[in-house]
C-alpha positions in Angstrom: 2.5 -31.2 4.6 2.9 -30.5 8.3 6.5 -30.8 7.7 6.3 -27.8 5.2 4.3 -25.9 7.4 7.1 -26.5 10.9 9.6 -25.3 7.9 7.7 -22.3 6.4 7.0 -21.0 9.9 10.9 -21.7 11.2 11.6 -19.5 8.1 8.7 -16.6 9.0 10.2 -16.5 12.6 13.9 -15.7 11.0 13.2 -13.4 8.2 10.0 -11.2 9.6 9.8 -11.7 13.3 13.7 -11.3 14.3 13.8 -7.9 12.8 10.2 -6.3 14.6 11.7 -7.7 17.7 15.0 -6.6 17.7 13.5 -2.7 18.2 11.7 -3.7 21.3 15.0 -4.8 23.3 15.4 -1.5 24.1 12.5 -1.9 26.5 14.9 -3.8 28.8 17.4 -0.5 29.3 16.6 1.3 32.3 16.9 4.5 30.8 13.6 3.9 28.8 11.4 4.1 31.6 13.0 7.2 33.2 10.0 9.7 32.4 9.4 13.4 32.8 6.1 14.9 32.7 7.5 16.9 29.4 8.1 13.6 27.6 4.5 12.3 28.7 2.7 15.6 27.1 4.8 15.2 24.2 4.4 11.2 23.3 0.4 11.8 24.4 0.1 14.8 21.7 2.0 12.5 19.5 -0.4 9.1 20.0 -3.5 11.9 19.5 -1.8 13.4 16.4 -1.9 9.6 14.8 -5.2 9.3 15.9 -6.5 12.2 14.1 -4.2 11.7 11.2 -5.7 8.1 10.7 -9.3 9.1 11.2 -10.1 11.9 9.3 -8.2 10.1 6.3 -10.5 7.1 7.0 -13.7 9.8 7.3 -12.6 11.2 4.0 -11.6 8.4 1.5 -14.1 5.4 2.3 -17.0 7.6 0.9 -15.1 8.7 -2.0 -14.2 5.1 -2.5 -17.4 3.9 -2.2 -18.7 5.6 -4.9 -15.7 4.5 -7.1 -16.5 1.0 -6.4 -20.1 1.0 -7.0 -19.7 2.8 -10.5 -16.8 1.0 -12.0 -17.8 -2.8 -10.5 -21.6 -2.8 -10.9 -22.2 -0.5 -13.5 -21.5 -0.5 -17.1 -20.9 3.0 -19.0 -19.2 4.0 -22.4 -15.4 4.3 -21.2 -15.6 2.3 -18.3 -12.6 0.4 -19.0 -10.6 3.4 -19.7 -11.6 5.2 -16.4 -10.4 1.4 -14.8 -7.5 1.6 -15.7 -6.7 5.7 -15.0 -7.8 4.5 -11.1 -5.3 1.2 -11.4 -2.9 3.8 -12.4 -3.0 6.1 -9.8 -1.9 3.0 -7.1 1.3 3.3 -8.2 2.0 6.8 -7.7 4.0 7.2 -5.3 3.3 9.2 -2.1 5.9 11.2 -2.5 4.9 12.0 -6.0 1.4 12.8 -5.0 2.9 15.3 -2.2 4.4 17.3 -4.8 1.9 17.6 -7.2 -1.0 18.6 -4.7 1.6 21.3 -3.6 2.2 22.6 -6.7 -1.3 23.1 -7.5 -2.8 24.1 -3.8 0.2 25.3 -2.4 1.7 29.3 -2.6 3.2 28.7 -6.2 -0.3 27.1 -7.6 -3.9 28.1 -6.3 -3.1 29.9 -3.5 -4.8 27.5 -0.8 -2.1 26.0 1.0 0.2 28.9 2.2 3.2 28.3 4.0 5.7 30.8 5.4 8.5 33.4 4.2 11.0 30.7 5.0 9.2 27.8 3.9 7.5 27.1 0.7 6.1 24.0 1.9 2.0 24.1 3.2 2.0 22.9 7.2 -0.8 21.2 9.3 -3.1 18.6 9.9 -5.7 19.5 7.2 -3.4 19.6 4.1 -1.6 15.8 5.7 -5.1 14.3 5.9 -5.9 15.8 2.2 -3.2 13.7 0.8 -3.6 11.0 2.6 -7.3 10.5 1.9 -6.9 11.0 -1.8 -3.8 8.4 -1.8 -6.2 6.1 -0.2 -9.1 6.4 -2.8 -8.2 3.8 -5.5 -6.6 1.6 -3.0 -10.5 1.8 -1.2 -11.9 1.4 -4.5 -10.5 -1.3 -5.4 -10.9 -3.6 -1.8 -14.9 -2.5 -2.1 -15.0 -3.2 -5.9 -13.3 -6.8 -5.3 -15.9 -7.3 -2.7 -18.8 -6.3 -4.6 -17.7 -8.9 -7.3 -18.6 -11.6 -4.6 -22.0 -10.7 -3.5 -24.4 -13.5 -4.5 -26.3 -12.6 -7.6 -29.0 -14.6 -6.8 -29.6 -12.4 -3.4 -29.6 -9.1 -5.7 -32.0 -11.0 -8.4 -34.7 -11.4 -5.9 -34.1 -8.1 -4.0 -34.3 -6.4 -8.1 -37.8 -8.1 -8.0 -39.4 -6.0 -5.7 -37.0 -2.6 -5.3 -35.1 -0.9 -7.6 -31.7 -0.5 -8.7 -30.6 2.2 -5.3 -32.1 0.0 -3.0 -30.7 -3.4 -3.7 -27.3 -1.2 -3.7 -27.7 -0.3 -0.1 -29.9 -3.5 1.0 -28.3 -6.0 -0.7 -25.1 -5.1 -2.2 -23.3 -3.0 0.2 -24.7 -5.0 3.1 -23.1 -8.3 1.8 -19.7 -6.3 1.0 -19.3 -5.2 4.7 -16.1 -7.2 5.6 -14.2 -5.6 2.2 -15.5 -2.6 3.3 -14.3 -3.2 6.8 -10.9 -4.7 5.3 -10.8 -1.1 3.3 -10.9 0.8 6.9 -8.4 -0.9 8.1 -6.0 -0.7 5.4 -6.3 2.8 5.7 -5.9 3.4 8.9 -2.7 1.0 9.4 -0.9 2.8 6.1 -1.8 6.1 7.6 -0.7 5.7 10.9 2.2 4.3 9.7 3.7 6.4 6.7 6.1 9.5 7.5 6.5 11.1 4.0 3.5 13.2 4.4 3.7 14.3 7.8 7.2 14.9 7.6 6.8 17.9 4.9 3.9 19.0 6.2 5.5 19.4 9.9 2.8 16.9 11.6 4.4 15.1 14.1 3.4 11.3 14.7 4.2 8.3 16.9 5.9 6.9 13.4 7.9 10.1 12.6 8.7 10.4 16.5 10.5 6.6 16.1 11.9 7.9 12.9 13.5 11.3 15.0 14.6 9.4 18.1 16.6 6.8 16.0 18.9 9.1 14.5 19.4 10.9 18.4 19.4 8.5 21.3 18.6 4.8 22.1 17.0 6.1 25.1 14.5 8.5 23.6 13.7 5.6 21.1 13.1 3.0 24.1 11.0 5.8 25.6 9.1 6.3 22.3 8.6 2.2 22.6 7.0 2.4 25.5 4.4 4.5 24.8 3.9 2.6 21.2 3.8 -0.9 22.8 0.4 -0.6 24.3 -1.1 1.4 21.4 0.2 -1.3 19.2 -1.0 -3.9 21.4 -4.6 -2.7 21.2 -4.1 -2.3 17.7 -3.4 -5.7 16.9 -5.8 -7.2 19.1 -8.6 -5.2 17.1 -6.9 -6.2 13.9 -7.2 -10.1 14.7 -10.6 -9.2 15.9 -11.3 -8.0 12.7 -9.7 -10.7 10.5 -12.1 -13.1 12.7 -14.9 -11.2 11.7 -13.7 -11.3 7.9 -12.9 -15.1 7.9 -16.9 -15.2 9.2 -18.7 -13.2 7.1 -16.5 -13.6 3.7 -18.7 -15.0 1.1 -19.0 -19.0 1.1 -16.6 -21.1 -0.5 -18.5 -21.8 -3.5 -17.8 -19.5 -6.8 -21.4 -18.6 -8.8 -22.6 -20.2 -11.3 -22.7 -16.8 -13.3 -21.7 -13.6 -13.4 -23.6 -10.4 -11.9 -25.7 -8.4 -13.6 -24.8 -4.1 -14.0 -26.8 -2.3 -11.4 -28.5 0.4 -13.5 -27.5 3.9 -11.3 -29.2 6.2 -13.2 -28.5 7.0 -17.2 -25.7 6.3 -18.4 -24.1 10.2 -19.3 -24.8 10.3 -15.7 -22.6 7.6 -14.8 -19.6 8.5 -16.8 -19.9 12.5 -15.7 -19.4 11.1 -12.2 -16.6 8.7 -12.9 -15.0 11.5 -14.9 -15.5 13.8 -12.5 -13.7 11.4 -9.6 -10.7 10.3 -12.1 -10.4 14.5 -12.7 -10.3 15.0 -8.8 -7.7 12.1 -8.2 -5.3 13.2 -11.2 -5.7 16.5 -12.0 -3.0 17.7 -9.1 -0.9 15.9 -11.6 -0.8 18.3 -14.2 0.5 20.8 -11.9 3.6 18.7 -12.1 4.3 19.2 -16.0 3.2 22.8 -15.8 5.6 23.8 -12.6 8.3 22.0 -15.0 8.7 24.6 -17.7 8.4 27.5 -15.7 10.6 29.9 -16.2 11.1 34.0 -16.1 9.4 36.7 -14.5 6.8 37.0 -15.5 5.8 33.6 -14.9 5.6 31.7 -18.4 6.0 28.1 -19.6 8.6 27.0 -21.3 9.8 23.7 -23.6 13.3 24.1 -23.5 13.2 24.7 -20.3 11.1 21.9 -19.5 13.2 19.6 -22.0 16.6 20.9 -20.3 15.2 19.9 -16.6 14.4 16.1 -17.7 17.5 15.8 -19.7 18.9 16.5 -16.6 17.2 14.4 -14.1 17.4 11.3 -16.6 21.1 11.3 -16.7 21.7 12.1 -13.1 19.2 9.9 -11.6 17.8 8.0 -14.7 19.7 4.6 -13.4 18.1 4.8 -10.1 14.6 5.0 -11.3 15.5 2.0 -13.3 16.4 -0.4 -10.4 14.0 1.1 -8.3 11.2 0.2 -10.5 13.1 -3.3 -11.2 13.3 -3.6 -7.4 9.7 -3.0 -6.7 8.1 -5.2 -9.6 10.7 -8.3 -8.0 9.8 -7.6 -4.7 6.1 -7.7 -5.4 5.7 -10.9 -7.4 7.6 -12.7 -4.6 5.5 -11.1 -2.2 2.5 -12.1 -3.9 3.9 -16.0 -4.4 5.0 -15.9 -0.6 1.1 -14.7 0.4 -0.1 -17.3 -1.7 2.1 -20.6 0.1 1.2 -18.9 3.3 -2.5 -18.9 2.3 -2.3 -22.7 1.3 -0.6 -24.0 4.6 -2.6 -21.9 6.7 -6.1 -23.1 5.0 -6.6 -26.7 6.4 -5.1 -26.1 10.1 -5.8 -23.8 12.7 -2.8 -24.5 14.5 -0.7 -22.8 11.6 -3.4 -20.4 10.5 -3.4 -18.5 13.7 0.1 -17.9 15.0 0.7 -17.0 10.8 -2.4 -14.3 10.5 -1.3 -13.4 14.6 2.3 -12.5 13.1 1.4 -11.1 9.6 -0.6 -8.4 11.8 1.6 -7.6 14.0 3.4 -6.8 10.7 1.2 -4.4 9.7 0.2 -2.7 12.6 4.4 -1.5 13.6 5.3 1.5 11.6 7.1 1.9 8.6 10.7 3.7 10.8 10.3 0.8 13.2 10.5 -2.1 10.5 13.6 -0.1 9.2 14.9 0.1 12.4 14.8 -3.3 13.5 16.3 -4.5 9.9 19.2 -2.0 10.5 20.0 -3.3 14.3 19.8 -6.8 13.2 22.2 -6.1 10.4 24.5 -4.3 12.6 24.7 -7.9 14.6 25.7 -10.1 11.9 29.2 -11.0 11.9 31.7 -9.9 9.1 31.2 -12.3 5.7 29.8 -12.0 2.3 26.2 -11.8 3.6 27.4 -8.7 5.7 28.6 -7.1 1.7 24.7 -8.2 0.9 22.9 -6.4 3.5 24.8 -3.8 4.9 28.2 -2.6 2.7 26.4 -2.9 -0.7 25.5 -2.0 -3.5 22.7 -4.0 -3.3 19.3 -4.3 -3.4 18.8 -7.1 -0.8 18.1 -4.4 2.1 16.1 -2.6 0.3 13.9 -5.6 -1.1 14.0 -7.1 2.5 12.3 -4.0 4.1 9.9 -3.5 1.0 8.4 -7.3 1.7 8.4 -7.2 5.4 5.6 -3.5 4.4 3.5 -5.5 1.4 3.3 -8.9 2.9 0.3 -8.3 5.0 -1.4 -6.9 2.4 -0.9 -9.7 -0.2 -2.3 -12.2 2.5 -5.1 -10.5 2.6 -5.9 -9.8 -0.8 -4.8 -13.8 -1.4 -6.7 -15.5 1.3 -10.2 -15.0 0.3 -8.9 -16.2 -3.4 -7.4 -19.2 -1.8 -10.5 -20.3 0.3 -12.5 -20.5 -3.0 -10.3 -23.1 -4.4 -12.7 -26.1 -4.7 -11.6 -28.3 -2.2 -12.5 -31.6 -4.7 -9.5 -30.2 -6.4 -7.1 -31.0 -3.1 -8.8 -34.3 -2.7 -8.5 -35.7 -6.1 -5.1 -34.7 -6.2 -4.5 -36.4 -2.6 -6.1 -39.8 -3.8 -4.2 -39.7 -6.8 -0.7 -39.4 -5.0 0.3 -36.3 -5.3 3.1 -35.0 -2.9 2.8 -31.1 -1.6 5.0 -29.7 -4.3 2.6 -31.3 -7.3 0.1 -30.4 -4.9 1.2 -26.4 -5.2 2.2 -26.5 -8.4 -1.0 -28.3 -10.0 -3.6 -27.1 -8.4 -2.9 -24.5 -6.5 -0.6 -22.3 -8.7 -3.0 -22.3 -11.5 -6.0 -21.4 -9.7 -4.1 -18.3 -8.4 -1.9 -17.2 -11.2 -4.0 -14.4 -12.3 -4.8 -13.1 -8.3 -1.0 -13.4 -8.0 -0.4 -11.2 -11.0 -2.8 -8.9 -9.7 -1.5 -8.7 -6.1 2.1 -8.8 -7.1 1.4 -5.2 -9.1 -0.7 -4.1 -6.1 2.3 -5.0 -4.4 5.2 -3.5 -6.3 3.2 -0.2 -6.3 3.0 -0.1 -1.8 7.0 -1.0 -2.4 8.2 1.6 -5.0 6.6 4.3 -2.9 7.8 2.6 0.4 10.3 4.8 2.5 10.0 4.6 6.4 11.4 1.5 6.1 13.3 1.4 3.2 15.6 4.4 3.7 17.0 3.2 7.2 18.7 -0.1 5.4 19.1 1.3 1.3 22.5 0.8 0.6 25.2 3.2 -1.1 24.6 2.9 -4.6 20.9 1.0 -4.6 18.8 3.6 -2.7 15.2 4.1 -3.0 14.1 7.1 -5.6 11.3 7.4 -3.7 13.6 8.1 -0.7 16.1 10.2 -2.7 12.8 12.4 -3.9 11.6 13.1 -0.5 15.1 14.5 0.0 15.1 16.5 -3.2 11.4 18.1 -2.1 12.6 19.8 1.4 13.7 22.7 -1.0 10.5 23.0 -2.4 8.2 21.7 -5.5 10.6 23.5 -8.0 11.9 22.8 -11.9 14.1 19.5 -10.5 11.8 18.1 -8.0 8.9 18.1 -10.9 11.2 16.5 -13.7 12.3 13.2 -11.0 8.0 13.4 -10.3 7.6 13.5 -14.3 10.3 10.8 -15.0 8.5 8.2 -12.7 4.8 9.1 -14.1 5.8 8.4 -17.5 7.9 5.0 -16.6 5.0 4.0 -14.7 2.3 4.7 -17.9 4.5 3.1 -20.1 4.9 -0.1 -17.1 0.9 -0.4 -17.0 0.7 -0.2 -20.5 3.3 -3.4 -20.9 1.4 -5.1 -18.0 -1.9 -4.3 -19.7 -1.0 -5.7 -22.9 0.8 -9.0 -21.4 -2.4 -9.3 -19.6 -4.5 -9.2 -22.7 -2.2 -12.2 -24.2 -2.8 -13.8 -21.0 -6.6 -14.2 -21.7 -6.0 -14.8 -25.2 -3.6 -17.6 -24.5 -5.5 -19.1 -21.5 -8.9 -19.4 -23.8 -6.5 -21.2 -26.3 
């Protein structure tokens, strides 16, 4: 197998290390280190901006996320399935999406709270970026928390429940033995945060990832000077990050599944339990509604129309209805690769150290680059390919390689880490017995390894295709003419403001995406009734 793993990291080192280092030869021009004291203040307001940005949105969404977790994982209430899949809903909406909504229901044309000025519609500052941001980040939080309370020991919790009561062996036992998800919850957070320019760019924050995003499309030499400042901030970054995935490979739970399954924490009754889910689900999707409301308005007075409505999504559907189409096609693709790619990287990377390291060294360093610098070093490698059909492929189009290329570089870290803790708990009889009985790598994968992961892959590839439909500071830098993101061609349509158009393209993506996690639900259901079979 080590000749697999010398092959799968030859491959790793062409298709996602080339393009992050391609950005960073810009370091060698002399005119990056040519500094004046403005450009210091500037790229140091900029680093504390991020800082902030990330934060705050960490502050606000691991409590909220927290309390998600506890009451849809450990608890059992009339609807709870329901409410489950309303949160595994709200992952795929799009950034973008949720920017419009929350301004149409906050902003000057809605509540009133968010108030921008005569000549822009839009709400501007920190305070309404890290809003978004922390209530984008709620299900994903949920969800990390919630896996990781599925693996806490229920024999630990059984003999806590013996002497406290249900609160108690929550905080003392539970949450305790959760830390590292929690921990991996942080830090997914913070890195998607600090890297994501659709938010800050309508809300006018400036960041170190919207400040790569600017210099690109001005000068080389502003971008190397944006570098410089980045490198060491990334450096730290993914020192801590390794730091932290040490501390995770320690603490995960052992490599043995329980013998059964965990009994429901009683939280209080259970009226109680749903009130408080409902009241979380209403917080996360009621900005939502604003959309279909803002669609139909019409006439002055302000009043809500169906034709009006009808006429803007007629509209939107023919103009852009293709695009949506292959977008969502796109992302679904990209994701089950992703996930399948996580998973052979987990494999290879479980029984040597040698390959684990460099592999989980280079997936960070993956994660921890912005969104615009990805793009960027995808669109200068591209520009160095020599003429052929692969230059048609990447760069002339139409075509969705580009745009599925940038999408997996942003979700593979991710789908390692949701994978790799599935992977360690893969009995390790089940590699010897296949060993002894002659199987070769490829039996090995495919019998043993394949099956134990299907579902996690299913699971992770969705998580996946959501992070790529809504993907755009990578994406729009190498989209093609004619296969473009409509995440990307959304953001554009929003500058103008959250009006009858911009709500019908928000609209037409909600609805494909209920009537997507409706088909995956069902296909999941056969699944189970198949695999019991």
């Amino acid at each position: 197998m080590n000749a697999w793993r010398i092959g799968f990291g030859l491959g790793l080192l062409v298709f996602v290390a080339a393009p992050l280092l391609v950005p960073f030869g810009g370091l060698l021009k002399p005119s990056a280190w040519i500094w004046t004291a403005d450009d210091a203040y500037r790229l140091f307001h900029l680093s504390l901006n991020t800082f902030i940005l990330s934060a705050a949105t960490a502050a606000l969404s691991l409590p909220l996320g927290l309390c998600f977790a506890s009451l849809l994982f450990r608890t059992s209430f009339f609807a709870r399935r329901c409410v489950l899949f309303l949160l595994a809903l709200a992952l795929f909406v799009p950034l973008p999406v949720l920017v419009s909504s929350w301004q149409g229901l906050l902003g000057a044309d809605g509540l009133g709270f968010w108030r921008g000025s005569s000549a822009r519609p839009w709400a501007t500052g920190m305070g309404a970026a890290i809003w978004i941001h922390a209530f984008a980040a709620v299900p994903w939080v949920a969800f990390l928390v919630g896996l990781g309370l599925t693996w806490v020991e229920p024999e630990l919790e059984d003999e806590a429940a013996q002497s406290v009561g249900a609160w108690r062996v929550l905080a003392l036992v539970t949450l305790p033995r959760a830390r590292a998800s929690i921990l991996a919850a942080a830090l997914f957070v913070v890195l998607q945060t600090e890297g994501e320019v659709s938010v800050t760019e309508m809300m006018l924050v400036p960041t170190l990832a919207e400040e790569m995003r600017t210099q690109f499309a001005s000068a080389d030499a502003a971008l190397g000077r944006t570098l410089v400042v980045t490198l060491p901030s990334l450096l730290v970054a993914w020192v801590m990050v390794l730091a932290v995935l040490t501390y995770l490979e320690k603490t995960l739970p052992p490599l043995v599944m329980p013998y059964r399954g965990q009994r429901s924490l009683n939280l209080g009754p259970d009226w109680w339990r749903l009130v408080g889910a409902a009241i979380l689900i209403v917080a996360l999707l009621l900005p939502l509604g604003s959309l279909a409301w803002k669609l139909g308005v019409t006439g002055h007075p302000v009043r809500w129309d169906a034709g009006t409505a009808w006429h803007f999504l007629r509209a939107g559907t023919r103009l852009l209805g293709g695009e949506l189409i292959a977008s969502l096609a796109t992302s679904i693709v990209t994701g089950l690769a992703v996930a399948w790619l996580a998973v052979i990287c987990c494999w290879l990377a479980c029984e040597r150290a040698w390959f684990r390291w460099p592999l989980f060294g280079l997936v960070t360093w993956v994660w921890v680059v912005p969104g615009p610098a990805v793009g960027i070093g995808l669109h200068k490698l591209f520009m160095l390919l020599p003429e052929g059909p692969w230059k048609t492929a990447l760069w002339y189009g139409p075509s969705p390689a580009p745009l599925m290329w940038a999408q997996a570089l942003r979700a593979l870290p991710i789908a390692v880490a949701f994978l790799w803790p599935v992977v360690r708990l893969i009995p390790r009889e089940l590699f010897e017995e296949a060993r002894l009985g002659g199987a070769g790598a490829m039996s090995e994968f495919l019998h043993v390894v394949a099956p134990m992961t299907a579902r996690a892959v299913i699971v992770t590839g969705a998580a996946s295709a959501a992070l790529c439909l809504g993907e755009i500071g990578a994406s729009e830098r190498v989209s093609t003419p004619g296969w473009e993101s409509f995440a990307g061609t959304l953001l554009k349509q929003m500058h103008t403001g959250v009006d009858n158009s911009v709500c019908a393209l928000c609209v037409m993506m909600l609805t494909s995406l209920v009537f997507l996690a409706l088909a995956v639900a069902g296909l999941w259901k056969l699944l189970r009734v198949f695999s019991y079979r």
